[in-house]
N, C-alpha and C positions, 0 to 999 in steps of 0.2 A: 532347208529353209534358212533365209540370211534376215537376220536386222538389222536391221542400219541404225546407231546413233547417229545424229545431228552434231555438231558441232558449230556453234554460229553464237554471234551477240544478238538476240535479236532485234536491239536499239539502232545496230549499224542495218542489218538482214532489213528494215524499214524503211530504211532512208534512199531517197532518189539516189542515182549514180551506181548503186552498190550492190547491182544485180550480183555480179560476178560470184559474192557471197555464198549463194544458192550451187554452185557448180561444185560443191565437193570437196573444195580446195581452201579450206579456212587456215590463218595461220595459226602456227605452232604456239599448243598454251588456251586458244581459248575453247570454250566449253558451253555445252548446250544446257543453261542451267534455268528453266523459266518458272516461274511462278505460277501457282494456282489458277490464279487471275489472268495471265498471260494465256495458257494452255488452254483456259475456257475461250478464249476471247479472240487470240489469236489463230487457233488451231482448230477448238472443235466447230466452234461457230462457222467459220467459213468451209469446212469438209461440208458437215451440214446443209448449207446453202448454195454450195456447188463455184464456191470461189475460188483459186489457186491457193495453193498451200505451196511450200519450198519441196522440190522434186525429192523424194529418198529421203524426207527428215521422216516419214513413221514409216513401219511397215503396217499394212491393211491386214486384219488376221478375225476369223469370225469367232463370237463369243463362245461357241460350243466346241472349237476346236481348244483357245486360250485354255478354259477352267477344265478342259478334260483330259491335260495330260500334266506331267511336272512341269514346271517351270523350265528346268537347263533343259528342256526337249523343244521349246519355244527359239532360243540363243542360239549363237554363235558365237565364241570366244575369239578373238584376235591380238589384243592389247591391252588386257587385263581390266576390260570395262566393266562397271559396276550397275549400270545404270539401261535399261532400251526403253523407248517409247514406241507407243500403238494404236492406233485407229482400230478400235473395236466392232465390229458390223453386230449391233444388238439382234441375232437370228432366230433368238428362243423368246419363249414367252416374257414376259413384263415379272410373272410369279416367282420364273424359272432363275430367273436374272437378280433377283435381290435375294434368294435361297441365302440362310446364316450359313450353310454350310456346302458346299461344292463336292460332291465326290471324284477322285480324279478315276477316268474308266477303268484302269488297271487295279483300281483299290490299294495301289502304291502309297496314295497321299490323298490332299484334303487341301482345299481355299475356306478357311474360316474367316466370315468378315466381324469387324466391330460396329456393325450398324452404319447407318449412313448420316453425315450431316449436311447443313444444304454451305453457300458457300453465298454472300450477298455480295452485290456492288456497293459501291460510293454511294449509292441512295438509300439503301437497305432494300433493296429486291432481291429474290432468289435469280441467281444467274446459273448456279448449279449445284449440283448435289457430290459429294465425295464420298467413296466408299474406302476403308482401309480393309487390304485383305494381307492374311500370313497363312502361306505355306507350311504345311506337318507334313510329316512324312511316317508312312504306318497306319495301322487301321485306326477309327476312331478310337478306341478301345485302349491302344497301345501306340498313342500318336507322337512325337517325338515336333517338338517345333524345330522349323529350320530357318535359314538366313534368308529368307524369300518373303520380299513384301511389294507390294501392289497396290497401289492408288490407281482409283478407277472413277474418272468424269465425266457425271452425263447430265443433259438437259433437260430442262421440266417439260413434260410429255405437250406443256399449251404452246410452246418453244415450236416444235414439228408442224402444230397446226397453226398458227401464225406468219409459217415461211412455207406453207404448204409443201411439207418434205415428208414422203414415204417411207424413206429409209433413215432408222434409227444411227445412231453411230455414239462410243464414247471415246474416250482417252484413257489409256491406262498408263502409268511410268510402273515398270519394272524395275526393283532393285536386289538386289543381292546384299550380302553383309561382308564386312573382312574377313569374316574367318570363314570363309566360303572351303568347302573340301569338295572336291570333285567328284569323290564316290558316294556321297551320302543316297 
């Protein structure tokens, strides 16, 4: 399984003329760095609604696969990235999906979240909801926190029925920490 980081400005990635952006080929130095508000707005909104999004900036990965293995079993390493983004496919329940605690199927590890907060627009509307998650590793019991943290973005469920959309989707960014060890 491969992810793809992005790399792009998304101010230039917007602008007339500047397709070319989208093909893979960003110059050296810049960084796919977007905002909360950008990733809602930008990215999951239009997945959501069936509008183009930039070719290979997330990988698509379904929510039951995500929270049920490790983290580094999600990656690919190439160049020392720190960071993936992901189109989540919500394919479990609504209950299953805000769980404080995530088993991973191995019993290797654990996604414990800190609760969820919502995330407002410029007007003070809910635009979306944020979840922070961190990776242990170890039984509950004898859990060992690790460098793995997870932000996961999704839309208020009246969101789906307003744009008459089926299929649920969030956004998750993936990160790791510097003092990342390989064999943990």
């Amino acid at each position: 399984m491969y992810v793809y980081t992005l790399f792009s400005l998304p101010s230039i990635s917007m602008m007339e003329g500047h397709e070319e952006y989208f093909d893979d080929q960003f110059p050296i130095g810049y960084r796919f760095m977007p905002t909360d508000e950008e990733l809602v707005t930008h990215y999951l909104t239009n997945k959501v609604c069936r509008n183009p999004v930039p070719p290979s900036a997330f990988q698509e990965i379904r929510s039951t696969e995500l929270y049920r293995k490790p983290p580094k079993s999600s990656v690919q390493y190439s160049s020392g990235e720190r960071e993936w983004f992901f189109f989540i496919h919500q394919d479990g329940n609504f209950e299953e999906q805000n769980k404080a605690i995530r088993i991973v199927e191995d019993g290797r590890g654990f996604w414990r979240t800190n609760g969820e907060k919502p995330l407002f627009d410029t007007k003070g509307n809910v635009l979306a909801f944020k979840t922070h998650l961190m990776y242990f590793s170890g039984c509950l019991s004898n859990a060992k926190k690790t460098h793995w943290r997870m932000d996961e973005y999704r839309l208020p469920i009246q969101f789906y029925a307003q744009h008459n959309s089926k299929e649920q989707w969030a956004v998750g960014r993936l990160r790791r920490g510097r003092e990342y060890n390989l064999g943990f």
